[in-house]
VODREN-675309 format. One line per 5 residues: for each residue x, y, z of C-alpha. Coordinates in Angstrom, 3 decimals. Each point is the difference from the previous one (the first is absolute). Layout:
BEGIN
X:Y:Z | ...
REM end
This chain:
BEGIN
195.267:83.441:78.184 | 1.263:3.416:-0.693 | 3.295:0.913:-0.930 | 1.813:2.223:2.335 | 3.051:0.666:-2.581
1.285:-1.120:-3.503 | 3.137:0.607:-1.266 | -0.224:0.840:-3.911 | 3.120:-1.119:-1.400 | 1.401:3.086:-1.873
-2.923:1.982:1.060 | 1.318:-0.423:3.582 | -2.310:-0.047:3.147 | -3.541:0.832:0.422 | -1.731:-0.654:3.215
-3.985:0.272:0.969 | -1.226:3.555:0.381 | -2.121:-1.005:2.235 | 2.303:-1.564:2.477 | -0.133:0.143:3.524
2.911:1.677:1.486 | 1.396:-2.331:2.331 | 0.354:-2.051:-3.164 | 1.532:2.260:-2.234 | 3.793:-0.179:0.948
-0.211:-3.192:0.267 | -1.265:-0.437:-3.653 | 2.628:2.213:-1.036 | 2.701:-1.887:2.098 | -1.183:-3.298:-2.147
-0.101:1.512:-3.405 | 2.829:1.823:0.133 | 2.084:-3.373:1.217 | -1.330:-1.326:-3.551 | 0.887:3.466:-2.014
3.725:-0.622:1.493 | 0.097:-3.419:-0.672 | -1.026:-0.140:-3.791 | 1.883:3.602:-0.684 | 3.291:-0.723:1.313
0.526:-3.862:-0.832 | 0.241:-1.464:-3.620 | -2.448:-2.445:0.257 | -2.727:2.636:1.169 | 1.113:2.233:-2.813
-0.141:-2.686:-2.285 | -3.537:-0.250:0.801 | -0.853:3.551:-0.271 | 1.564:0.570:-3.411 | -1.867:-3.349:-0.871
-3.300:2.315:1.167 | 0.559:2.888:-1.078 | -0.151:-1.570:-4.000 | -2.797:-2.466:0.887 | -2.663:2.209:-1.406
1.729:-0.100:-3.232 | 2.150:-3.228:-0.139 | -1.744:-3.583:0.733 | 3.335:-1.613:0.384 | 0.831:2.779:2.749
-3.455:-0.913:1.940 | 0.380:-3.706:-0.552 | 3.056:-0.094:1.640 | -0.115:3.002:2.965 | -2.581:-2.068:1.098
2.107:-2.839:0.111 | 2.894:1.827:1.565 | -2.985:1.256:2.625 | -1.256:-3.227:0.991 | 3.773:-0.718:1.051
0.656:2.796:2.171 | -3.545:0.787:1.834 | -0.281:-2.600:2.543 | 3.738:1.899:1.562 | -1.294:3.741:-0.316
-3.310:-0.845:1.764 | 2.271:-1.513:3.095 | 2.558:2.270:-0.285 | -2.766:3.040:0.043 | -2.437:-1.511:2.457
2.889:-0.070:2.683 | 1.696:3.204:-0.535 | -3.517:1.540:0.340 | -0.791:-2.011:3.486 | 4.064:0.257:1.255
-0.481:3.986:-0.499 | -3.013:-0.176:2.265 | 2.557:-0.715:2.786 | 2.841:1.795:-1.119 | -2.484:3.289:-0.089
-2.543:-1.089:2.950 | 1.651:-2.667:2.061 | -0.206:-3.789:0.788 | -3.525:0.528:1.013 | -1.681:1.621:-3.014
2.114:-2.290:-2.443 | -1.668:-2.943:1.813 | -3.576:1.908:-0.521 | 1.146:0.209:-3.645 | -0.042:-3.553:-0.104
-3.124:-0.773:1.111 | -1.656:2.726:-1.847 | 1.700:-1.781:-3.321 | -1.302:-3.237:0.670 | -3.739:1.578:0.462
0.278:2.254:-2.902 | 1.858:-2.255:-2.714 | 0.502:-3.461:0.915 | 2.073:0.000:-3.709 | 2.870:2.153:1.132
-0.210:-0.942:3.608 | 1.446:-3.657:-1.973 | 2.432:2.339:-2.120 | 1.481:1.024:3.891 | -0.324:-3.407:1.772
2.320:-1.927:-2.589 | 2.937:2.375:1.799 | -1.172:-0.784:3.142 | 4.026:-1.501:0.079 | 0.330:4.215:-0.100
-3.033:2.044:1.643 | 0.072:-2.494:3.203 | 3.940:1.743:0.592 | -1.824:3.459:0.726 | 0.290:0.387:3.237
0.976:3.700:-0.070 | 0.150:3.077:-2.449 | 3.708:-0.730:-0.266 | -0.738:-3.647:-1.155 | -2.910:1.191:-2.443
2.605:2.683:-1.799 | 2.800:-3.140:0.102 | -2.687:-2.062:-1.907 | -1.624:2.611:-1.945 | 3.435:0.647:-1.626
1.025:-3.870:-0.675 | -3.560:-0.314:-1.583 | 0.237:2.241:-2.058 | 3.880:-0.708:-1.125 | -0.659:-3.307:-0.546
-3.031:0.684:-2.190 | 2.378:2.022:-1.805 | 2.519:-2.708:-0.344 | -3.443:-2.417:-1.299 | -0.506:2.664:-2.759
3.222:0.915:-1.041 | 0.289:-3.069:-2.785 | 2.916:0.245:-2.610 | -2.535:0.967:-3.663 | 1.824:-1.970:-1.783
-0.980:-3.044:1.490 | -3.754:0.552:-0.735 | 0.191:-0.731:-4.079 | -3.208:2.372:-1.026 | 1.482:0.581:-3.214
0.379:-4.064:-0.815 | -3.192:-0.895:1.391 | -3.078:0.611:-2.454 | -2.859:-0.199:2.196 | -1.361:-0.193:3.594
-0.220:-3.668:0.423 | 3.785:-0.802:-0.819 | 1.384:3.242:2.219 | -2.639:-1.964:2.763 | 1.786:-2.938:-0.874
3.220:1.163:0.652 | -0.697:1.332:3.487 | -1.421:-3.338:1.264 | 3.066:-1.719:-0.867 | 0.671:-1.270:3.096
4.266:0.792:-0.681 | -0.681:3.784:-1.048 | -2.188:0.842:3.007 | 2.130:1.445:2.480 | 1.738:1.881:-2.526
-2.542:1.921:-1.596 | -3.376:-0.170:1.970 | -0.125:2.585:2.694 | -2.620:-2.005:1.581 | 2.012:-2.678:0.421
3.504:1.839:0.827 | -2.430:1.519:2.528 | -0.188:-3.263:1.760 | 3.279:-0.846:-0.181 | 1.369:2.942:1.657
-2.598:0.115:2.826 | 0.599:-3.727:0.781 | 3.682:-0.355:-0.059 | -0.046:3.075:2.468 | -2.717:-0.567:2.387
-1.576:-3.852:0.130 | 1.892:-2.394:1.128 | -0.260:-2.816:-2.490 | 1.154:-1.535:-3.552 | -2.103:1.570:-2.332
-0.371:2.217:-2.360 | 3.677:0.656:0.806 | 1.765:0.510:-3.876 | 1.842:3.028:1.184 | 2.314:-0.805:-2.835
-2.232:0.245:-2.875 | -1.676:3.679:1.358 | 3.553:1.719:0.484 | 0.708:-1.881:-4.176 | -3.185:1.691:-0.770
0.714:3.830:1.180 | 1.664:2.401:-1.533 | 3.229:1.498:2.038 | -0.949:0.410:4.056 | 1.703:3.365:-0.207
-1.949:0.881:-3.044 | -2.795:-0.230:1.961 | -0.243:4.225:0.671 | 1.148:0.577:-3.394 | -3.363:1.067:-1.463
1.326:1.234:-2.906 | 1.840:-3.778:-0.543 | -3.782:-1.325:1.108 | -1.343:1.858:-3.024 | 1.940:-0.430:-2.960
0.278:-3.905:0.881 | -3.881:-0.450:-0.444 | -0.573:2.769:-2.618 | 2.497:-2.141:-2.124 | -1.829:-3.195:0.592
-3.555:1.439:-0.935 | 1.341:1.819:-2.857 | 1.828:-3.021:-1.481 | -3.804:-1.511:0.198 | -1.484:2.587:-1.699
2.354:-0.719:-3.249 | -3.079:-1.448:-2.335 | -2.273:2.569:0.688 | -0.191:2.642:-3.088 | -0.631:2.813:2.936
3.008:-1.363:2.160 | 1.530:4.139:-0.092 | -3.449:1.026:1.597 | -0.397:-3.029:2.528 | 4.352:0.535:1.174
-0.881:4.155:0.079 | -3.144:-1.023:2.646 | 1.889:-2.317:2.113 | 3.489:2.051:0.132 | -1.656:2.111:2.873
-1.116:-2.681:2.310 | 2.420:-0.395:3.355 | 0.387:1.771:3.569 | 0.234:3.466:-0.880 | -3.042:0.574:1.296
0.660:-1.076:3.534 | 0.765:3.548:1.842 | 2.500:-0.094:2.298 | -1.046:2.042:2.828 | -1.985:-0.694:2.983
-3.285:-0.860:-0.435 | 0.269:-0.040:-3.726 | -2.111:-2.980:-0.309 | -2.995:2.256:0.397 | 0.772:1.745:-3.341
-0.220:-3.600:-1.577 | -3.327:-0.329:1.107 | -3.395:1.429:-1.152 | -3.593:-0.481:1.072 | -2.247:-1.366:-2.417
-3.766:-1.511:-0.031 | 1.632:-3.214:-0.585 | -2.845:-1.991:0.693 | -2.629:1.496:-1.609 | -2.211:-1.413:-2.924
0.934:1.625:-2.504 | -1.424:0.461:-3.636 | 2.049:2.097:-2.649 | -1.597:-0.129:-3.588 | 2.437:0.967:-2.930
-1.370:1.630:-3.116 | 2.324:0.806:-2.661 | -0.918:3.299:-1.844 | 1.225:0.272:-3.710 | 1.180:3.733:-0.124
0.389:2.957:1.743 | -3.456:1.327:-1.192 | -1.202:-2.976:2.017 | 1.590:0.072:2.900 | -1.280:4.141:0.167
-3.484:-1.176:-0.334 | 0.715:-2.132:3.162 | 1.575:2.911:1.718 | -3.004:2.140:-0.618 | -1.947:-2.692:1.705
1.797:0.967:3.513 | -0.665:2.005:2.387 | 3.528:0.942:0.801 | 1.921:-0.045:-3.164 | 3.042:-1.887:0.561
2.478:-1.800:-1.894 | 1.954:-2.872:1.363 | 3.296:-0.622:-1.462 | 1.738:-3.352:0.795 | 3.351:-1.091:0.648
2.014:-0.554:-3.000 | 1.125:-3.895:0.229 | 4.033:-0.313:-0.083 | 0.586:-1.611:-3.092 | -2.886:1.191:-1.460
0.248:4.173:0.709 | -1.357:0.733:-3.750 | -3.194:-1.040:1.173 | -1.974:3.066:1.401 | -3.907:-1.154:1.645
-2.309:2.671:1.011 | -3.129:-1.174:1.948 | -3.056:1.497:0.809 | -1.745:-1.615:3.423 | -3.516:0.318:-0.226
-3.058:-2.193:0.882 | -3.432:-1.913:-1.557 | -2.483:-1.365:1.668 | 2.039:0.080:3.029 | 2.952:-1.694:-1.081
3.341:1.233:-0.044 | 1.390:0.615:-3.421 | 3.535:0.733:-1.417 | -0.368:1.309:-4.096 | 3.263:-0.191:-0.824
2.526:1.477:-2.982 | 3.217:-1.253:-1.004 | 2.258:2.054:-1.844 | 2.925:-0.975:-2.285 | 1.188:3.651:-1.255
1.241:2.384:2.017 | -2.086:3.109:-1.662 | -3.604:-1.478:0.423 | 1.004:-0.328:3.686 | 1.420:3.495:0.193
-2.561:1.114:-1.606 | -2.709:-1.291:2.632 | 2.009:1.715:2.442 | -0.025:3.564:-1.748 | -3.088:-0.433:-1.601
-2.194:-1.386:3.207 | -1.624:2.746:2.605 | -0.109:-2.463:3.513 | 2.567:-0.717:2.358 | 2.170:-3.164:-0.234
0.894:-2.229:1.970 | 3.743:-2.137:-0.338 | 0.774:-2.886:1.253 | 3.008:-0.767:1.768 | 3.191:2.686:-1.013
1.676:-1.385:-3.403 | -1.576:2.429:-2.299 | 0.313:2.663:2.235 | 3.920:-0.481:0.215 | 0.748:1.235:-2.988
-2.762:1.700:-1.321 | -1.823:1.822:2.938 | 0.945:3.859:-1.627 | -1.141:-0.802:-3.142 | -3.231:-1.931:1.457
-0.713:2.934:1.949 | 0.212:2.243:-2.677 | -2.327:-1.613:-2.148 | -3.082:-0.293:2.785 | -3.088:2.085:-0.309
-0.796:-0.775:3.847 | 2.739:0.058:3.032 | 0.941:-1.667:2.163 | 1.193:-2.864:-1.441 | -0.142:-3.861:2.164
2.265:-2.460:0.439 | -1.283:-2.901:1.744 | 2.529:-2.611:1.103 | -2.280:-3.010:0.236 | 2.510:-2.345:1.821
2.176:0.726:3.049 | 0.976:3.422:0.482 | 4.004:-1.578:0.055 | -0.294:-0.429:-3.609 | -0.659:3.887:-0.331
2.428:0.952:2.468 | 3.215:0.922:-2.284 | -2.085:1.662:-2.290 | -1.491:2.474:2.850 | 2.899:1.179:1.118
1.495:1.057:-3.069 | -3.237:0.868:-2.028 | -1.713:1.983:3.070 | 3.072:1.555:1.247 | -0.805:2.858:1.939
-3.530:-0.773:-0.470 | -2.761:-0.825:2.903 | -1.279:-3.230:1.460 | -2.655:-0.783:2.612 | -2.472:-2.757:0.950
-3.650:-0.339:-0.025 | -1.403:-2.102:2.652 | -2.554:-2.909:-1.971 | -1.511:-2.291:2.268 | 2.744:-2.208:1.281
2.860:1.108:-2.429 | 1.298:3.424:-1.071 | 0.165:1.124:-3.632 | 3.236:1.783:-0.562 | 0.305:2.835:-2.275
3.025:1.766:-1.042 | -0.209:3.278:-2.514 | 1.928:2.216:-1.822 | -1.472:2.763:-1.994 | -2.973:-1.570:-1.923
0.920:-3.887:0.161 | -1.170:-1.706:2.916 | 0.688:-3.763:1.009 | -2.205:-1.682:2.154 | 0.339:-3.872:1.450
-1.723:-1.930:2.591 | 2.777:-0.925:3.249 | -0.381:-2.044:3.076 | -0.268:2.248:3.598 | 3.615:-0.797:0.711
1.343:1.464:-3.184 | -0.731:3.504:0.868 | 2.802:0.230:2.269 | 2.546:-1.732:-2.247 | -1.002:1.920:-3.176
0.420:3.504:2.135 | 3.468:-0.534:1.103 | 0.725:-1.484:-3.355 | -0.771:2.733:-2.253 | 0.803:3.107:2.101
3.609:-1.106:0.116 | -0.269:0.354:-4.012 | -1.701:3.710:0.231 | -3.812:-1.207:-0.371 | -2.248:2.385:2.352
-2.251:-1.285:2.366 | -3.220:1.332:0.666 | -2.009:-0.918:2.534 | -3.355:2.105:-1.796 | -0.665:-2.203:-2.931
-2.321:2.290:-1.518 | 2.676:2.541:-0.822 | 1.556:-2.832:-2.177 | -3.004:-1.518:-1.945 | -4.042:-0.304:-0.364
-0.200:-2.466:3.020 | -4.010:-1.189:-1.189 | 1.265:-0.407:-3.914 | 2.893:-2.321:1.218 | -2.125:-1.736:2.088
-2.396:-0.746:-2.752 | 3.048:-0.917:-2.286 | 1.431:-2.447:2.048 | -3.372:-1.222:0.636 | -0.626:-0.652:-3.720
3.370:-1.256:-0.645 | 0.057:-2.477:3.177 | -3.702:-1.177:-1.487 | 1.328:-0.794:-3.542 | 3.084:-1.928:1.411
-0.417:-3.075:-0.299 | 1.804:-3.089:2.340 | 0.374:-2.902:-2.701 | -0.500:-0.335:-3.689 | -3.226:-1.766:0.673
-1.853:3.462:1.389 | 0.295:1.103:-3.508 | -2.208:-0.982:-3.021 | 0.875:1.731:-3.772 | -3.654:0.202:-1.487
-1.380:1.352:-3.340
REM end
């Protein structure tokens, strides 16, 4: 079966490109409920600063998987019903009964996810009812997730099977498993009966109720838990500098800004990405040659890790999508690819640009200069309006989505956005002096963006299996 949406831990929400409409703000509804749920609570940030080191760290992917297999089974319920309740809180009692049916034919696996609150979807009798409900859903998720860190001992356990250990204890349970806490809070609330009825033990396992909107509290309670985790690791200072970013920042407050969190992506396609490492910059020219557009790919500079500059080159043999691939350790031999290089280039995402877009520019031989922001265009969003301040923006209609494209003088940011962004991203950046313009060929090459974010959507990849490192 296809996937309709994923939500990418710190890499935040991608849905199908390919999507039918009718589907898409639904999608969004369901993967944004998750993006709230693990950004705002400590629990779900304890999980994403557990991902965001778990290429690096085994002890970090050991146990976010753990933590994971604790919490899905209550974002999957939680999700599934605020996506069908908003069906009749947008549509009426009649659609959101449609919705139902039309889950059970299309995924019999979530249509389980929204029948174990039958105790709460059977109460929708009206679009007042379905807001009432969509609200206690989601706060008592909330509640589920927001565990007091310091009764999760990461940095006493050693490995995976004793933190595993620790959750099945039948006594710590309702304290720290969101899963379970879940349960609890759904059961003592809306069944009838005697179990699963430890009310005691959840509110003993939360941190302060009226903490609960402090998202700056959230934060620094599980970035001191992971952290204290990371203490035998000789690159502890790098892992703490990557996870001190994680948390709700990101979650725009503004109508509709759940659209900005969102970006369409070829999520289920088979995809092959072949890695070559080049030795040297003489190398990695010879590959450049090769092309038939010479362009140079720089990628995002890792936190914890920003000394590291990689310059790619995507290219192809016997039909297969290849990636030759430079790192760079010294600051000159990477400036002096930039300076010394006649093609364009290509950025990912803004973090070298912040600081060091005059000097970049400067150095060039060919203008204009790309940004792409791979990820959701929310994640760009601070950096556009002060970085493109007075500058253009405009959208390029791409099959079902709209590549937005904001310039000022010779650098030009593109990024891929869902339909229902357009409006959002308009009101949002004219109130901070951006100019609309509705002609988008007065703002960039339309076909050479087109072909870019063709060629950087095709070299994305969706999991670390798509991509193969080969001699």
């Amino acid at each position: 079966m296809k996937e309709e949406g994923q939500f990418r831990f710190t890499n935040g929400i991608a849905i199908d490109a390919d999507l039918e409409s009718e589907r898409v703000k639904a999608v969004i509804n369901h993967e944004y409920t998750h993006q709230k749920l693990y950004s705002m609570t400590t629990y779900g940030q304890m999980v994403l600063m557990l991902e965001k080191n778990s290429m690096f760290h085994n002890k970090s992917k050991e146990f976010q998987m753990v933590l994971f297999d604790y919490l899905n089974r209550m974002q999957e319920r939680t999700a599934v019903n605020i996506e069908i309740m908003n069906e009749c809180i947008v549509n009426g009692t009649g659609r959101y009964k449609v919705a139902i049916e039309k889950l059970q034919n299309r995924n019999r696996k979530y249509y389980n996810y929204f029948r174990k609150l039958c105790c709460i979807n059977g109460k929708v009798d009206s679009k007042d009812d379905a807001e009432e409900l969509v609200q206690i859903v989601e706060g008592l998720a909330t509640v589920a997730l927001n565990v007091n860190p310091e009764l999760i001992p990461l940095e006493k356990v050693n490995d995976a099977r004793t933190l595993k250990k620790y959750f099945d204890n039948p006594t710590n349970g309702s304290l720290i498993s969101p899963n379970k806490r879940f349960d609890i809070l759904v059961n003592t609330i809306f069944r009838e009966n005697d179990n699963n009825c430890d009310i005691e033990s959840v509110l003993n396992g939360s941190i302060e109720l009226e903490k609960m909107d402090d998202y700056d509290y959230i934060h620094r309670l599980a970035f001191q838990t992971v952290s204290k985790m990371l203490n035998d690791s000789p690159l502890k200072q790098r892992y703490v500098k990557r996870i001190d970013t994680v948390g709700g920042r990101y979650i725009l407050n503004v109508k509709g800004g759940k659209y900005l969190t969102t970006k369409p992506a070829k999520i289920n396609a088979n995809k092959k990405v072949y890695l070559k490492v080049v030795r040297n910059e003489g190398d990695l020219i010879v590959q450049l040659e090769k092309q038939e557009h010479r362009e140079l790919f720089v990628m995002h500079r890792l936190g914890g890790f920003e000394e590291i500059h990689t310059v790619c080159v995507y290219g192809k043999e016997a039909g297969k999508n290849i990636i030759y691939f430079l790192g760079l350790t010294k600051e000159d031999q990477f400036y002096n690819i930039i300076s010394n290089t006649s093609c364009k280039f290509i950025f990912y995402k803004t973090k070298i640009m912040q600081n060091e877009a005059k000097s970049i520019r400067k150095m060039v031989r060919e203008l204009p200069i790309y940004i792409f922001e791979d990820g959701p265009i929310i994640g760009a969003i601070t950096f556009i309006k002060n970085f493109f301040k007075n500058g253009q923006f405009g959208f390029i209609e791409n099959d079902k989505h709209y590549i937005f494209v904001v310039r000022k003088r010779s650098i030009i940011l593109y990024a891929d956005i869902v339909l229902d962004a357009k409006d959002i991203l308009i009101n949002e950046l004219c109130e901070d002096n951006l100019n609309y313009i509705k002609e988008i060929n007065e703002i960039c090459n339309v076909k050479e963006v087109l072909r870019l974010d063709r060629t950087c959507n095709e070299y994305e990849i969706n999991s670390k299996e798509d991509i193969k490192l080969v001699k």
